[in-house]
C-alpha positions in Angstrom: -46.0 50.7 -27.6 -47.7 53.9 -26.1 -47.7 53.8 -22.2 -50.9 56.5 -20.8 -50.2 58.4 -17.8 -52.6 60.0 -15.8 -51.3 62.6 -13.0 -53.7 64.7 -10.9 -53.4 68.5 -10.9 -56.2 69.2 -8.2 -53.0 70.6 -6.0 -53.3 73.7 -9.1 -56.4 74.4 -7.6 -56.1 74.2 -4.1 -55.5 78.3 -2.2 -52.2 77.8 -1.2 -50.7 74.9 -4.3 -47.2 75.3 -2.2 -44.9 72.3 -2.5 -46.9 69.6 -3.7 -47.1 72.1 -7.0 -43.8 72.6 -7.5 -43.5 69.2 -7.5 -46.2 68.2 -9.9 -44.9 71.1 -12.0 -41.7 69.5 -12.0 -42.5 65.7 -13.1 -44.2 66.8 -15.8 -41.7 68.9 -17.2 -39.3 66.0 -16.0 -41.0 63.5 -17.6 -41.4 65.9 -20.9 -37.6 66.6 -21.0 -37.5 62.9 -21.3 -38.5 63.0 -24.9 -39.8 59.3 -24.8 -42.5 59.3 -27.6 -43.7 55.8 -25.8 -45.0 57.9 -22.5 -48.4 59.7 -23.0 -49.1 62.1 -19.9 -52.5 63.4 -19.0 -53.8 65.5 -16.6 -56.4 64.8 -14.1 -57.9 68.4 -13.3 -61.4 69.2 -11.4 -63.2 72.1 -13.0 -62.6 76.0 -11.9 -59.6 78.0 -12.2 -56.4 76.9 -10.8 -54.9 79.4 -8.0 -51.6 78.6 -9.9 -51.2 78.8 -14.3 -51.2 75.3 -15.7 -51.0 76.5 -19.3 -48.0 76.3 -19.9 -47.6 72.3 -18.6 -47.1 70.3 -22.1 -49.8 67.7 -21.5 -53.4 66.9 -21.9 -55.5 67.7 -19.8 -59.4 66.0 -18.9 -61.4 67.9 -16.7 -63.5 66.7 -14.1 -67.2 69.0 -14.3 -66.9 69.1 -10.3 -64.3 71.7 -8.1 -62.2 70.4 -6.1 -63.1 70.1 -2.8 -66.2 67.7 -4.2 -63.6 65.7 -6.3 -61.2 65.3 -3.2 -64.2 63.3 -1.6 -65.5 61.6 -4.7 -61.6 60.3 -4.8 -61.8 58.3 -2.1 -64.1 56.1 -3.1 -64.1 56.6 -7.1 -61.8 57.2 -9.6 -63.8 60.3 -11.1 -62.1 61.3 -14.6 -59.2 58.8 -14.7 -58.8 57.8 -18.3 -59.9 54.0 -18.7 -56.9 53.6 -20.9 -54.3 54.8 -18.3 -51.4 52.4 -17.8 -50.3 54.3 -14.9 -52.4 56.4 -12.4 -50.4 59.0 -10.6 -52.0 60.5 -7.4 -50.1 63.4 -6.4 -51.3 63.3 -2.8 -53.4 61.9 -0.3 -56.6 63.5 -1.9 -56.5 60.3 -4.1 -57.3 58.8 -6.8 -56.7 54.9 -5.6 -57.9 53.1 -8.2 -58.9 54.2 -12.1 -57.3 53.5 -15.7 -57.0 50.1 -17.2 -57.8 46.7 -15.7 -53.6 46.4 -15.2 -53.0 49.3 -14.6 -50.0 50.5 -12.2 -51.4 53.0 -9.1 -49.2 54.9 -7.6 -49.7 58.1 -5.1 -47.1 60.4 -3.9 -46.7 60.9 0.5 -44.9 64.1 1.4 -44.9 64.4 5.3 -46.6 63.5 8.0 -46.6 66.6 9.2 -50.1 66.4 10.3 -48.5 64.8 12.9 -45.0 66.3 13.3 -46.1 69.6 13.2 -50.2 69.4 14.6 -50.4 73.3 15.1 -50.0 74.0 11.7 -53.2 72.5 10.6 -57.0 72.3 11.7 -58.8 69.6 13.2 -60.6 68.5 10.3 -57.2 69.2 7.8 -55.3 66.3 10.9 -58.7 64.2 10.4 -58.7 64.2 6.6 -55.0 63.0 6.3 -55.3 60.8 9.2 -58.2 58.9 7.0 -56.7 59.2 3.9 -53.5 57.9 5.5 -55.2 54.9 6.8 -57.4 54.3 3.4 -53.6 54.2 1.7 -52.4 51.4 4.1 -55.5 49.7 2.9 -54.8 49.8 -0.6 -52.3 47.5 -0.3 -51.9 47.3 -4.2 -50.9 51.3 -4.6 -47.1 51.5 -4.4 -46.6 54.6 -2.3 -44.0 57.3 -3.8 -41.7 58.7 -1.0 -40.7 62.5 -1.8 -38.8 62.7 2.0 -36.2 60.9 3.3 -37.0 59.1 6.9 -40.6 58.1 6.0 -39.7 54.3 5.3 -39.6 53.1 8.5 -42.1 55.0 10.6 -44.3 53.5 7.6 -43.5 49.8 8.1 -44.3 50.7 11.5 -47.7 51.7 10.6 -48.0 48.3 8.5 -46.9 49.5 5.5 -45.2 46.5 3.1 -41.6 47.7 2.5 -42.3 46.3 -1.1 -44.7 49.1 -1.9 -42.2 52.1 -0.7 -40.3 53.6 -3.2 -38.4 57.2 -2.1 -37.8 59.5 -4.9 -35.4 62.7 -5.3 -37.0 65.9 -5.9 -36.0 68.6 -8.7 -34.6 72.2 -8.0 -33.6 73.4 -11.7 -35.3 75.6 -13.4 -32.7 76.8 -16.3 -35.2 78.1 -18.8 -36.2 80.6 -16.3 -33.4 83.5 -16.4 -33.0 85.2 -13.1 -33.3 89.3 -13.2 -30.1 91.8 -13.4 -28.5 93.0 -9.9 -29.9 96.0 -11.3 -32.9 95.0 -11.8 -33.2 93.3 -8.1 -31.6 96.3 -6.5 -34.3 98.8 -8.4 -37.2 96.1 -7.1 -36.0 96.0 -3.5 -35.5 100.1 -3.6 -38.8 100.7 -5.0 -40.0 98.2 -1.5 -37.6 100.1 0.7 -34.7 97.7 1.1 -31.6 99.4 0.7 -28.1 97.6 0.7 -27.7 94.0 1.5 -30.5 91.9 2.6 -31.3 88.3 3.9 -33.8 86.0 2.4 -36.3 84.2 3.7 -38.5 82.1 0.9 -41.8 79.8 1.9 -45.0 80.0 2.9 -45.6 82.6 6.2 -47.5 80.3 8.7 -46.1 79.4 12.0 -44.4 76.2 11.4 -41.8 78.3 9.6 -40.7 79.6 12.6 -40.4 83.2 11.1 -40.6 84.8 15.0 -37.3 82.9 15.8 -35.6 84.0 12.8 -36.8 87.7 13.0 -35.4 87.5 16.4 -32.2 85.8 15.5 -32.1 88.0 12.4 -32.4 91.1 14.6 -29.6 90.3 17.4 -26.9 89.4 14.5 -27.4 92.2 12.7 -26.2 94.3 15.3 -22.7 93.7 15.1 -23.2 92.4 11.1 -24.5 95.1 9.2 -23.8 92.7 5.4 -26.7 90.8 6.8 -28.9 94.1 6.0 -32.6 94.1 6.1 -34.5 90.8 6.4 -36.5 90.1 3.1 -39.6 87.8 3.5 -40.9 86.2 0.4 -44.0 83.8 0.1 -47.6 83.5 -0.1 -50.0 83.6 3.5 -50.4 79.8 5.0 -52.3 78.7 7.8 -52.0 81.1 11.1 -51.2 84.3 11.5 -47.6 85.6 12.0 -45.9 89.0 12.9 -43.7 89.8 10.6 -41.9 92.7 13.0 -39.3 94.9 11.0 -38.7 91.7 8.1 -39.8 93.7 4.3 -42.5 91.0 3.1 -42.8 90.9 -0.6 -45.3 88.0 -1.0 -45.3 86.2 -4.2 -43.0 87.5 -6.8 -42.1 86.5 -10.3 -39.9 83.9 -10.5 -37.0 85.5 -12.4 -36.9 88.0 -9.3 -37.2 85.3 -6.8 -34.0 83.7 -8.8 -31.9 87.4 -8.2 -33.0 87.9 -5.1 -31.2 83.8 -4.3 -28.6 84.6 -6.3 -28.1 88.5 -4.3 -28.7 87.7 -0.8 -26.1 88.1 1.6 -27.2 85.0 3.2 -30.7 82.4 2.1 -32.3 81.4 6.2 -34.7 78.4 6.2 -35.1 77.5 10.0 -38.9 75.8 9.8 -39.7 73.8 13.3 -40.4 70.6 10.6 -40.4 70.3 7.3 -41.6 67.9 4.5 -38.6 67.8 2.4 -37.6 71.7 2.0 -37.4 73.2 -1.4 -35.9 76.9 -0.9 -32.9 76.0 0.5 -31.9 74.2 -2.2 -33.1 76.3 -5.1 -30.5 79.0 -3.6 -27.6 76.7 -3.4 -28.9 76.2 -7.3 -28.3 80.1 -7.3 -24.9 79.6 -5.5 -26.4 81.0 -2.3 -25.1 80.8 1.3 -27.6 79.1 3.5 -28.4 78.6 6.8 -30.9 75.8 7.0 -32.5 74.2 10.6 -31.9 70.3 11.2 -35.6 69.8 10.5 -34.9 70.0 7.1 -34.3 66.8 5.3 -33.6 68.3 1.9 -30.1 69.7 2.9 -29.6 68.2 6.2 -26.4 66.3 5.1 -25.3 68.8 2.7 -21.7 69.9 3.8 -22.2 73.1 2.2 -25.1 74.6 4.6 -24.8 75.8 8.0 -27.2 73.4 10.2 -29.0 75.2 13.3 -31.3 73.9 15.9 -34.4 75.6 14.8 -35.6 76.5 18.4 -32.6 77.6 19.7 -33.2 81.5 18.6 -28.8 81.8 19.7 -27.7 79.0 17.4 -29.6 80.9 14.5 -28.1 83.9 15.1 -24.4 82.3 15.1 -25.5 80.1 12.1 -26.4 83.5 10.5 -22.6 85.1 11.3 -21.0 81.6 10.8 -22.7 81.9 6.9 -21.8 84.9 6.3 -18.1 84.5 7.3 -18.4 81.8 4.2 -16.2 82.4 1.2 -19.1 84.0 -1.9 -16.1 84.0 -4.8 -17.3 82.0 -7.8 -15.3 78.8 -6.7 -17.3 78.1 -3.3 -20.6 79.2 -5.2 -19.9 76.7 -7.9 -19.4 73.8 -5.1 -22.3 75.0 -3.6 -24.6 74.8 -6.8 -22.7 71.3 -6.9 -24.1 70.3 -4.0 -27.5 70.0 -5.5 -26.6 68.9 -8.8 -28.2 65.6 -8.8 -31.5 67.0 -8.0 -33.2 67.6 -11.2 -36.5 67.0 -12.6 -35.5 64.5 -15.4 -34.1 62.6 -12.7 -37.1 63.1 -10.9 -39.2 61.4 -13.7 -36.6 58.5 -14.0 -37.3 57.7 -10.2 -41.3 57.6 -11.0 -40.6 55.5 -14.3 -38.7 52.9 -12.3 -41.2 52.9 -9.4 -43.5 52.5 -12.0 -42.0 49.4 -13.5 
């Protein structure tokens, strides 16, 4: 018996598709990998081009003849282009949909932060006011079983009158295997041809504030001094939301992600340090890569992992130290191997195992 399953792409087509992308981009691969003939996975997509290709997704795809930020409103009160027959209706953040498919159909909608809250500065007024609704319109919907993709959201939920019943936290995916990374030749010829020469330290996410890129520059600047393998100070990532000065750091922007792969796997040390942080996906795709990484407390993804040097993101001191104390870390193939250990569980098959049994 066929099972339909409707998931939302409208993050594709959002200016900055960021996390939540990655992570769409990575159930439905997960959920292909699967190879269950029963499961039948469509996309939800408004009309326009996405800022990020979708071609290459193995689903179908129904598209919605209104762009985005029109569909993001409709959402909220109707499920606009949800299949009738869909078994399972897959929101893939707050934009919605909340209801849709058939008449039994499972809803389900996936909550990444409340960083709305944690973290105000990094959004507008009316970006706080439109999750702030859309959070509250969720605690109404007391039928949608809410999909946790970072850890500690359980209980402030409950708090805010959540059923525990409808909570269900998921593990997110890092692998990406069928992507090869790019020769150290290749990587150091890119990074010449930019005017990085020598080692370097990576810095991956979006540049906006929140990441607290000033702090690492800083911190970045004062261990170099007497640790020259920390080299230059590479900054990858597309713009976010505020404006940040980059200082002496080399900022690529977005790159192709074979590069981005050598550049993990070639860094003298990966640095994460964001004041707070959803769940945090670049620290973990370079321990994929065998990377050593310094990573703030604020970030739940690798907050507990032994193999990462934890550092109080707004202490610019305890970055700097954090920085040393990585690089004084053992890079010989047995400590990379533990390292890529570390986040060996976190794939996207089991990604799309977590859904199915939230789903159930």
């Amino acid at each position: 018996m066929t099972r339909a399953v409707s998931i939302t792409l409208d993050q594709f087509y959002r200016p900055q598709p960021g996390g939540i992308a990655t992570y769409v981009r990575g159930l439905v691969r997960g959920l292909a990998s699967l190879h269950d003939e029963s499961l039948a996975v469509t996309g939800v997509a408004p009309t326009g081009s996405p800022h990020q290709s979708i071609d290459d997704l193995e689903l179908k795809r129904v598209t919605v003849p209104v762009p985005v930020e029109l569909l993001t409103r409709l959402w909220s009160r109707w499920p606009l282009g949800v299949p009738r027959t869909s078994d399972v209706v897959h929101a893939t953040s707050l934009a919605g949909p909340y209801r849709g498919g058939a008449k039994r159909a499972v809803h389900s909608l996936a909550l990444h932060d409340l960083l709305w809250r944690d973290e105000p500065s990094a959004s507008t007024p009316r970006g706080i006011r439109f999750h702030e609704q859309r959070l509250q319109l969720l605690r109404r919907h007391g039928d949608v079983r809410v999909i946790l993709t970072a850890p500690g959201l359980v209980g402030r939920l409950v708090a805010e009158g959540f059923a525990p019943e409808r909570l269900h936290e998921v593990r997110l995916g890092v692998d990406d295997d069928n992507v090869v990374p790019e020769s150290e030749e290749y990587v150091r010829a890119f990074l010449l041809e930019r005017g990085v020469t020598g080692p370097f330290t990576l810095y991956v996410g979006t540049m906006e504030p929140r990441k607290n890129l000033e702090r690492l520059i800083s911190a970045h600047a004062a261990a170099s001094v007497h640790c020259d393998e920390l080299g230059t100070l590479v900054l990858v990532g597309p713009p976010g939301w505020g404006s940040v000065d980059s200082a002496d750091a080399v900022v690529l922007g977005v790159i192709e992600r074979s590069i981005l792969k050598g550049l993990y796997r070639d860094a003298s040390v990966v640095a994460y340090v964001p004041r707070a942080e959803g769940w945090g996906l670049p620290p973990v795709e370079a321990l994929h890569e065998g990377a050593r990484v310094v990573a703030s407390v604020t970030t739940p993804s690798v907050a507990h992992n032994e193999e990462v040097i934890v550092v109080d993101p707004l202490d610019v001191t305890a970055i700097e130290v954090g920085l040393v104390k990585a690089l004084s870390l053992s890079n010989d193939e047995i400590a990379r191997s533990r390292r890529r250990e570390s986040v060996a569980d976190l794939t996207w098959k089991n990604v799309a195992l977590d859904h199915l049994a939230s789903w159930q």
